[in-house]
C-alpha positions as CSV (number, residue, x, y, z in Angstrom):
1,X,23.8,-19.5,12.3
2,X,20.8,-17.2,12.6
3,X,19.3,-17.1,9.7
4,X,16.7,-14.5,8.9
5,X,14.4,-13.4,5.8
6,X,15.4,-9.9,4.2
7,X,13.7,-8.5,1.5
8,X,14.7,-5.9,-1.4
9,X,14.5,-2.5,-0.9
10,X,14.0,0.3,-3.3
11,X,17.1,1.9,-5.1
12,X,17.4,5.5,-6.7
13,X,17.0,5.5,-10.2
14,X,20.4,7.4,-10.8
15,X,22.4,4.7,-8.8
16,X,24.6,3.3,-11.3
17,X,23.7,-0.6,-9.7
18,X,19.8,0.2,-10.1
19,X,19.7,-1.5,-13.6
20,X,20.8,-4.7,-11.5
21,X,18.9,-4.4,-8.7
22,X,16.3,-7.0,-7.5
23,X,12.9,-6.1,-7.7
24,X,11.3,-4.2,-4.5
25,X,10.1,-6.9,-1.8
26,X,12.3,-9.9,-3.7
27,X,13.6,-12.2,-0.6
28,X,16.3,-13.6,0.6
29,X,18.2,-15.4,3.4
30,X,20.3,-13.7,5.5
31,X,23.0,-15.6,7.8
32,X,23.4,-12.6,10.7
33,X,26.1,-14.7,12.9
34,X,28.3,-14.5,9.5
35,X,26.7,-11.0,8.3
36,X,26.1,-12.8,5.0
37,X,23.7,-13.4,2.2
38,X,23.1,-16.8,1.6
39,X,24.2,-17.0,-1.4
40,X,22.6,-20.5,-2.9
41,X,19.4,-19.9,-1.7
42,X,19.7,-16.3,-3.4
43,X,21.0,-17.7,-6.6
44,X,18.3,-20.3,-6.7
45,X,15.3,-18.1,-6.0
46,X,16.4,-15.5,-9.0
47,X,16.8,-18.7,-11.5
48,X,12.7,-19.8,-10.2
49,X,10.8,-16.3,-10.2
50,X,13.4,-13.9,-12.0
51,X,14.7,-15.4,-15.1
52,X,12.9,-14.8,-18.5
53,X,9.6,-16.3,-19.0
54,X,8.6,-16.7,-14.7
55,X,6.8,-14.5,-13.2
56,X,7.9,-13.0,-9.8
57,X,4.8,-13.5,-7.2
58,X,6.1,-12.1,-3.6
59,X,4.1,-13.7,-1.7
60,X,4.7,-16.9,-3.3
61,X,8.7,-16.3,-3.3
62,X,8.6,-15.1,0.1
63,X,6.5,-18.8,1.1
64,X,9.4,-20.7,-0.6
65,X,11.9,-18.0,1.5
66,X,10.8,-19.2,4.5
67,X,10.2,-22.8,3.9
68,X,13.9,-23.3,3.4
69,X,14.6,-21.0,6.0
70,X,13.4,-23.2,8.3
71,X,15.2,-26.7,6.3
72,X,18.6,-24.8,6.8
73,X,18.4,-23.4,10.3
74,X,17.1,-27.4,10.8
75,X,20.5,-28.8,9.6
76,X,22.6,-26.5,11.4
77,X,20.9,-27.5,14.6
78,X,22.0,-31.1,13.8
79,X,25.7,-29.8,12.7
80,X,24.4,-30.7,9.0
81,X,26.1,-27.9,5.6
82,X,23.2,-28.1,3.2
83,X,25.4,-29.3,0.7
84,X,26.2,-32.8,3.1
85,X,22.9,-33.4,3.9
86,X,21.2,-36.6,2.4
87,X,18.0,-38.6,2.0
88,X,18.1,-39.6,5.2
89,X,18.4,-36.0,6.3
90,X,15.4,-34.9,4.6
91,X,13.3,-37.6,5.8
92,X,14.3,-37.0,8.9
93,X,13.0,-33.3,8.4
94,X,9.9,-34.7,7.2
95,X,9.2,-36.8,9.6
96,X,9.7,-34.3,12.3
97,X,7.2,-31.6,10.8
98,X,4.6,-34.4,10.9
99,X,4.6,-34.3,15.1
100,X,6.1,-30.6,15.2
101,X,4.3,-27.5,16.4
102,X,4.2,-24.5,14.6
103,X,5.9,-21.6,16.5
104,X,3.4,-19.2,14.4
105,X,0.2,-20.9,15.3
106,X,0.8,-23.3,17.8
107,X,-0.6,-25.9,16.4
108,X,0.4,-28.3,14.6
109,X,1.5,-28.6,10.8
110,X,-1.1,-29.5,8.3
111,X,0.2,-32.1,5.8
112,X,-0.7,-29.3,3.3
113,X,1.8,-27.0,4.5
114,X,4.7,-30.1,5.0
115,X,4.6,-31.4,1.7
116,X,4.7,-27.5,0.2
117,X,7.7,-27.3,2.8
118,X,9.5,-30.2,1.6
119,X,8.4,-29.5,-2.1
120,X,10.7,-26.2,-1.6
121,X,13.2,-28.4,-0.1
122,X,13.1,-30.5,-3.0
123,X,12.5,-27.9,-6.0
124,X,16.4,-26.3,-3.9
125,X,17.9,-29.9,-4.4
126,X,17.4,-30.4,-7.7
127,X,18.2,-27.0,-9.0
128,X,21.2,-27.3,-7.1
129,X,22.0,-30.9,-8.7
130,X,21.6,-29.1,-12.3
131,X,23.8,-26.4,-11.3
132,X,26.5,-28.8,-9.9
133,X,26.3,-27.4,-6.5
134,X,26.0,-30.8,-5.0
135,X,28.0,-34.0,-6.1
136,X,25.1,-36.5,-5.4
137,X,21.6,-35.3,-6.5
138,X,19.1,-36.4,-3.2
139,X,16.4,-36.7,-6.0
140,X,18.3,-39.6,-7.1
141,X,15.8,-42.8,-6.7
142,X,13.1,-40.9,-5.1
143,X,11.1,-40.2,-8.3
144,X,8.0,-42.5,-9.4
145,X,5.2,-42.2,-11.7
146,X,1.8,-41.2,-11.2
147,X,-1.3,-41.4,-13.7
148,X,-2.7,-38.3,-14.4
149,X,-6.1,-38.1,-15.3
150,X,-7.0,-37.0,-18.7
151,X,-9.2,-33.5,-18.4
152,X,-5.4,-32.5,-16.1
153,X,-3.0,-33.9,-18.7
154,X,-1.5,-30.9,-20.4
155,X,0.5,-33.5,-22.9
156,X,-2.4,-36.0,-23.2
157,X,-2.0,-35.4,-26.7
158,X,1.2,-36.7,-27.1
159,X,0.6,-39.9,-25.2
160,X,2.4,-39.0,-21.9
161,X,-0.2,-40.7,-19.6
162,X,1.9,-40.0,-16.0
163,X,3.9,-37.5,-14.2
164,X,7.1,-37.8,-11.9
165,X,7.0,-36.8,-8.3
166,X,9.1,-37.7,-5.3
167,X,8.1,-40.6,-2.9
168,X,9.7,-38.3,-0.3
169,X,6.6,-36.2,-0.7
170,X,4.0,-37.5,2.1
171,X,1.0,-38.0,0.8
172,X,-1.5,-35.6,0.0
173,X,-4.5,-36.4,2.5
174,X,-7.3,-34.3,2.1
175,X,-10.2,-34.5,5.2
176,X,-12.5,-32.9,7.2
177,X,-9.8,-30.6,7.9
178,X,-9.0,-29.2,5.1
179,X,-13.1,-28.0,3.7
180,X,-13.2,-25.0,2.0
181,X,-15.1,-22.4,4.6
182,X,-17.6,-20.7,2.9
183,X,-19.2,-17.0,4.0
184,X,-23.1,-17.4,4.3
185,X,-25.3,-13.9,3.4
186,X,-25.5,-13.7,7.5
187,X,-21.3,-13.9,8.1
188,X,-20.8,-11.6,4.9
189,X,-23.8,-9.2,6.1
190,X,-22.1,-9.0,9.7
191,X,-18.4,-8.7,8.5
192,X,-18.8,-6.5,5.7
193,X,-20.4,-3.9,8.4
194,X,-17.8,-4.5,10.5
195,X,-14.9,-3.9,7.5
196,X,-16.5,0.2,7.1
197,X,-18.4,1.5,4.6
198,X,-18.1,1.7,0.4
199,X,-16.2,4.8,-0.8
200,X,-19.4,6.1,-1.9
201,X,-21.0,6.5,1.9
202,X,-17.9,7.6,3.3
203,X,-17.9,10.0,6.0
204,X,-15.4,12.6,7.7
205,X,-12.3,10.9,7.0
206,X,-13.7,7.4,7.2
207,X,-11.8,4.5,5.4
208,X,-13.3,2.0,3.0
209,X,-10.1,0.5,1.5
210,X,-10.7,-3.2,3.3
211,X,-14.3,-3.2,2.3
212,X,-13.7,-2.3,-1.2
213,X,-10.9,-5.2,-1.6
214,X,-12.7,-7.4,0.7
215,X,-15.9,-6.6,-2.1
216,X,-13.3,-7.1,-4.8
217,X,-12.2,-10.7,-4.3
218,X,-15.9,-11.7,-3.2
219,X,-17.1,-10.2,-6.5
220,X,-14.1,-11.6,-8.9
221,X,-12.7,-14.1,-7.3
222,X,-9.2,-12.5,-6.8
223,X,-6.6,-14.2,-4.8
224,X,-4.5,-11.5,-2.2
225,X,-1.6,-11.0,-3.9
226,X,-3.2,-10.7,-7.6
227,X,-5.7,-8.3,-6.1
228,X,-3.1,-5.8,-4.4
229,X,-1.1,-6.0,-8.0
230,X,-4.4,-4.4,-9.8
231,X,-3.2,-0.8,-11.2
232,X,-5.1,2.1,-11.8
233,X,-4.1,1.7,-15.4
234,X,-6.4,-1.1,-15.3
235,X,-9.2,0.8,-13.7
236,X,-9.6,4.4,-14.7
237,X,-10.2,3.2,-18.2
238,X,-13.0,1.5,-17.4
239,X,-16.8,3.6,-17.5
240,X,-19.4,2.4,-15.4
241,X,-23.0,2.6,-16.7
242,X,-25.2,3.8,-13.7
243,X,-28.3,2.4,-15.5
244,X,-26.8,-0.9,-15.4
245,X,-25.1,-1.8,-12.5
246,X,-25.0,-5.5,-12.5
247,X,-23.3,-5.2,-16.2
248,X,-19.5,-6.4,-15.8
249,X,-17.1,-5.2,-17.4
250,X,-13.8,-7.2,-18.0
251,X,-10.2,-6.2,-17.1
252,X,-7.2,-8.5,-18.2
253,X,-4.9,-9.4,-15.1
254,X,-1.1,-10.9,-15.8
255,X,-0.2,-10.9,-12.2
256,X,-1.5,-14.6,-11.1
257,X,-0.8,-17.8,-9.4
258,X,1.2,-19.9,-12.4
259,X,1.7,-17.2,-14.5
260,X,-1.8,-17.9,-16.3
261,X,-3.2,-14.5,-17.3
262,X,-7.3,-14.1,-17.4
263,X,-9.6,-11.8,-17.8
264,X,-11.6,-10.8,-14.6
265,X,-15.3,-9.2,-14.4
266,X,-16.2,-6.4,-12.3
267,X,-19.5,-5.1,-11.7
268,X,-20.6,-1.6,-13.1
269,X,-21.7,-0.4,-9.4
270,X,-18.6,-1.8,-7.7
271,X,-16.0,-0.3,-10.3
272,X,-18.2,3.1,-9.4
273,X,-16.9,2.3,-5.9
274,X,-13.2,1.9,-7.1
275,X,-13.3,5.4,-8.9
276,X,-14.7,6.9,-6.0
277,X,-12.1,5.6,-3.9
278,X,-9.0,6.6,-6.5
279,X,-10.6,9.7,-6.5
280,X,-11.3,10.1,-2.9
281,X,-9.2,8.2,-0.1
282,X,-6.1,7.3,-2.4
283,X,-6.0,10.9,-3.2
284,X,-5.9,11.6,0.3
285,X,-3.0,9.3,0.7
286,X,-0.9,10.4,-2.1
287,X,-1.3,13.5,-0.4
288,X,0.2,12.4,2.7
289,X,2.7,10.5,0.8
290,X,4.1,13.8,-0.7
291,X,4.3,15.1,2.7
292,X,6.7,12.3,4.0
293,X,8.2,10.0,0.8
294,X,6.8,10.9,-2.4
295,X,9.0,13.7,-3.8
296,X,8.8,12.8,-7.7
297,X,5.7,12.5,-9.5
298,X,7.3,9.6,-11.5
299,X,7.8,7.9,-8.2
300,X,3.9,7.5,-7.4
301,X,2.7,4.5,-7.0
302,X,0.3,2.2,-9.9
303,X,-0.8,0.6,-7.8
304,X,-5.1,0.5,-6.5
305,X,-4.6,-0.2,-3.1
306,X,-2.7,1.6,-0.6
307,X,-1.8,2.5,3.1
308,X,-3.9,4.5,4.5
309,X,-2.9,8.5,5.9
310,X,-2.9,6.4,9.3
311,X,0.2,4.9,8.6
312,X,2.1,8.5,8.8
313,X,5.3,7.9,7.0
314,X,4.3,5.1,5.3
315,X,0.9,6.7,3.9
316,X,0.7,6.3,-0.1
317,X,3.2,3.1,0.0
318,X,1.5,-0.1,-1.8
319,X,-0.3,-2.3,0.6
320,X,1.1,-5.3,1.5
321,X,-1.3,-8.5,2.2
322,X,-0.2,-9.1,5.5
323,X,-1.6,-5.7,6.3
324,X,-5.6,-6.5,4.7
325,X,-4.8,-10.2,6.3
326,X,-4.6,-8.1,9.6
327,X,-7.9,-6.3,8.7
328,X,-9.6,-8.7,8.0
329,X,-8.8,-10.8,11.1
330,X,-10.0,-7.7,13.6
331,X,-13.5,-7.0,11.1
332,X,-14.1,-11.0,11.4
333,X,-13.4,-10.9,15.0
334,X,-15.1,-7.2,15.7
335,X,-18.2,-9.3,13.7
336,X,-18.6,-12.3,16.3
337,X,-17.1,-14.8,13.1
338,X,-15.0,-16.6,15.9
339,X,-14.1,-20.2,16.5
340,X,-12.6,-21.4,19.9
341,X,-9.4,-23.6,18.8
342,X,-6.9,-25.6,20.2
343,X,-3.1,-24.6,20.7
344,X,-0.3,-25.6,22.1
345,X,2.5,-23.9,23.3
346,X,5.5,-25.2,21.7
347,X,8.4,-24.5,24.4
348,X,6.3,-25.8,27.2
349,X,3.8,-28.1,25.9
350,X,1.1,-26.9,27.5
351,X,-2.3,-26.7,25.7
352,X,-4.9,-24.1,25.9
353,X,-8.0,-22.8,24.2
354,X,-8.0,-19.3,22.0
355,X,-10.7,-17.7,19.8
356,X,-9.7,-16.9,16.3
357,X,-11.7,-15.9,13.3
358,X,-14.1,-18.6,11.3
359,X,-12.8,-17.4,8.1
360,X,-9.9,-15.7,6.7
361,X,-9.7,-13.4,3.3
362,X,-8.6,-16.7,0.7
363,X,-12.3,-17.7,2.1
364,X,-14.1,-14.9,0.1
365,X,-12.3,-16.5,-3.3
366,X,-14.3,-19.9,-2.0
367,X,-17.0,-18.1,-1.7
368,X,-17.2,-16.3,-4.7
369,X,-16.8,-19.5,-6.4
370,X,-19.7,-21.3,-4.6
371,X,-21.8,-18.3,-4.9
372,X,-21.4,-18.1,-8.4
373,X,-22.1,-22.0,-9.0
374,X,-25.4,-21.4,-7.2
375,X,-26.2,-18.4,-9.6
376,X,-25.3,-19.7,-13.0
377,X,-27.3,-22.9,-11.8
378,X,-30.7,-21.1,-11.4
379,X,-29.4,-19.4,-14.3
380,X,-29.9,-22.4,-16.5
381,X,-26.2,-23.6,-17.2
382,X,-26.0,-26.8,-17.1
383,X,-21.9,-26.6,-16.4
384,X,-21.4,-23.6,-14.7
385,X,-17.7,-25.3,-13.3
386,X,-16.3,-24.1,-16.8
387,X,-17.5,-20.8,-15.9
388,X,-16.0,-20.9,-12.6
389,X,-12.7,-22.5,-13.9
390,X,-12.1,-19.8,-16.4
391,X,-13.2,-17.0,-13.2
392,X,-10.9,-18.4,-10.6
393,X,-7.8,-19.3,-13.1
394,X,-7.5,-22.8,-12.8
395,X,-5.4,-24.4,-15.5
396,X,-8.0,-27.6,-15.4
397,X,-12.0,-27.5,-14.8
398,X,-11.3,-30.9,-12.7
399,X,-9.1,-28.4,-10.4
400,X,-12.1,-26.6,-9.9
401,X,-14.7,-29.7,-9.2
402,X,-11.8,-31.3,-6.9
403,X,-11.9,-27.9,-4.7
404,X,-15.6,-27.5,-4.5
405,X,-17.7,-30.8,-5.6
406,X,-18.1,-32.5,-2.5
407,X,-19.0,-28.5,-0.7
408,X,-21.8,-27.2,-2.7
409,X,-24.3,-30.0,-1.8
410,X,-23.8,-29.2,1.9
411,X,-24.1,-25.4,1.5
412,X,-27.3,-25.4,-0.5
413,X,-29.7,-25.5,2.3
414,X,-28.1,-22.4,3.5
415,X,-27.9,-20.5,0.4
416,X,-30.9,-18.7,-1.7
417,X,-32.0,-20.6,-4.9
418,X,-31.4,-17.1,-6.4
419,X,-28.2,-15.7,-5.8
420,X,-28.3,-13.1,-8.5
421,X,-31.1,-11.5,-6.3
422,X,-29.0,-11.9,-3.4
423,X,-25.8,-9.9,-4.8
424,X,-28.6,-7.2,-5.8
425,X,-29.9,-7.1,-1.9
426,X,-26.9,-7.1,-0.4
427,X,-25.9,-3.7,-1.8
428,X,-29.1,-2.1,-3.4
429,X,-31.7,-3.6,-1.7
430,X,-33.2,-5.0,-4.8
């Protein structure tokens, strides 16, 4: 087998099987030796992020894609049909991710990324169990109880005190390794120069797309993929108040991690930066678009962000997160935010030393929410985690103290007691 990750493309509205078709960027595993769709795998990611009442996230579908990608082309290294394997199999699987290096990184797995490996595995297994895919459910005996704290029990209320989660699962160790990384004003002052101007001091055909995202999450808190899902729907509407420019304004966002709508608030002067943009370097795309793709008006994209005239035939399309993941890799790296880190080459074994940027764009989320615990504290509120909670879209405030707690105390010495001030200087110079 050589199995590979496809995703959906577009179909024309008049096709007869359009009413049918999967959504745009929906994957799915291909077997290229057999020229086949894997079938199960397909089957099983519709019934998780298709079927009524889930939400279809990409980049979350595509994770789960690949995680199982990797399980199957496992097994058929070892002779093992999906459908045969057993416990032992998938421990074995486990166990092997513990020591392996990744191909990507070259370095080794966190336990973060094998237990949301194996949770794929896993979440595959027992749909495939319930859909009587497999005559002996792997699940079977693995399950055990855990206590579940009160503030994170959903169905306190009905007395269910514990949840059930598989002992295959190893366990979730969380050190040194895995701190949240936190901008200071310095890193955000050097990177956000090095990401290009605001739409608003454009100049010549300058573009100020990754700033004004990069600004976006590090004002609201927006994860990647809920951030490049914002319409202009959701924008134009909106009427900033010059006067005011440190007055939010809130806009409703559906797209999210879980499915858990919230609202979002977003500064008067920065959604003066987003109209300038739709009006100025999105135009400008569009225009390109209708050069190259965009033949229909009805086929234009909603969406706020997209690619840049640069991208020639692909000018106007939606961008995709592995595209601002890139940008914001060079800007970091253009901005002297690097880290020398350890790698080994997986086919060789050989180890060797490469720089690679202190941060990455989920780090401007952390840092909206540690920026904003500092300013609702010299603000006066005495809980500003419920703030931050309801901001960042956590389903529990203990979520939000488990992520950040033990990091605020050793960023305060590097942080002003006044952040509000800060935001204001870092844009106005107020």
């Amino acid at each position: 087998m050589n199995i590979v990750v496809q995703t959906a493309a577009a179909i024309r509205p008049e096709c007869p099987a359009a009413s049918h078709a999967l959504p745009v960027g929906f994957p799915f595993l291909v077997d290229r030796h057999a020229g086949k769709v894997i079938k199960p795998v397909l089957l099983f990611l519709v019934d998780q992020y298709l079927t009524a009442g889930r939400q279809f996230v990409p980049n979350t579908a595509t994770a789960v894609a690949n995680d199982l990608k990797d399980y199957l082309a496992t097994l058929d290294e070892q002779g093992v049909a999906w459908n045969e394997a057993t416990k032992e199999d998938v421990v074995r699987y486990r166990d092997d991710m513990a020591f392996a290096v990744s191909r990507k990184t070259h370095e080794r797995y966190s336990v973060s990324t094998v237990r949301r490996r194996l949770a794929s595995v896993l979440a595959f297994y027992a749909w495939a169990a319930k859909s009587r895919l497999i005559d002996t459910p792997i699940l079977d005996g693995t399950l055990k109880r855990i206590p579940v704290p009160i503030e994170q029990n959903a169905m306190a209320h009905l007395g269910q005190k514990t949840r059930r989660v598989s002992e295959l699962l190893p366990p979730d160790k969380r050190g040194a390794d895995d701190q949240v990384k936190v901008l200071s004003q310095g890193d955000w002052k050097a990177l956000s120069a090095a990401l290009g101007p605001l739409p608003s001091e454009r100049q010549d055909d300058q573009p100020a797309r990754d700033r004004l995202a990069c600004e976006m999450s590090l004002n609201t808190g927006l994860r990647i993929h809920e951030l490049l899902a914002l319409t202009t729907y959701q924008i134009l509407p909106l009427c900033p108040d010059p006067s005011r420019p440190f007055v939010s304004q809130r806009v409703w966002v559906t797209i999210t991690k879980g499915s858990r709508p919230r609202w979002i608030y977003i500064p008067n002067w920065l959604i003066s930066e987003i109209h300038a943009y739709i009006d100025g370097e999105r135009a400008e795309c569009l225009k390109a678009a209708r050069r190259h793709w965009l033949k229909r008006n009805r086929d234009t994209p909603a969406q706020l962000f997209l690619n840049g005239v640069s991208a020639k035939g692909n000018a106007g399309r939606p961008l995709r997160s592995q595209s601002l993941e890139d940008a914001f890799h060079r800007s970091a790296v253009n901005a002297g935010l690097v880290r020398m880190v350890r790698k080994t080459d997986p086919d060789t074994g050989e180890v060797y030393m490469k720089q690679e940027p202190r941060h990455v764009f989920h780090d401007l989320r952390h840092t909206f929410a540690v920026w904003t615990y500092y300013t609702r504290k010299a603000e006066g509120d005495a809980e500003p985690w419920k703030t931050i909670q309801a901001r960042l879209g956590h389903r529990h405030v203990q979520t939000t103290m488990d992520i950040y707690l033990r990091h605020t105390d050793g960023f305060e010495a590097t942080i002003s007691d006044h952040m509000s001030k800060h935001y204001r200087s870092l844009h106005h110079g107020r």
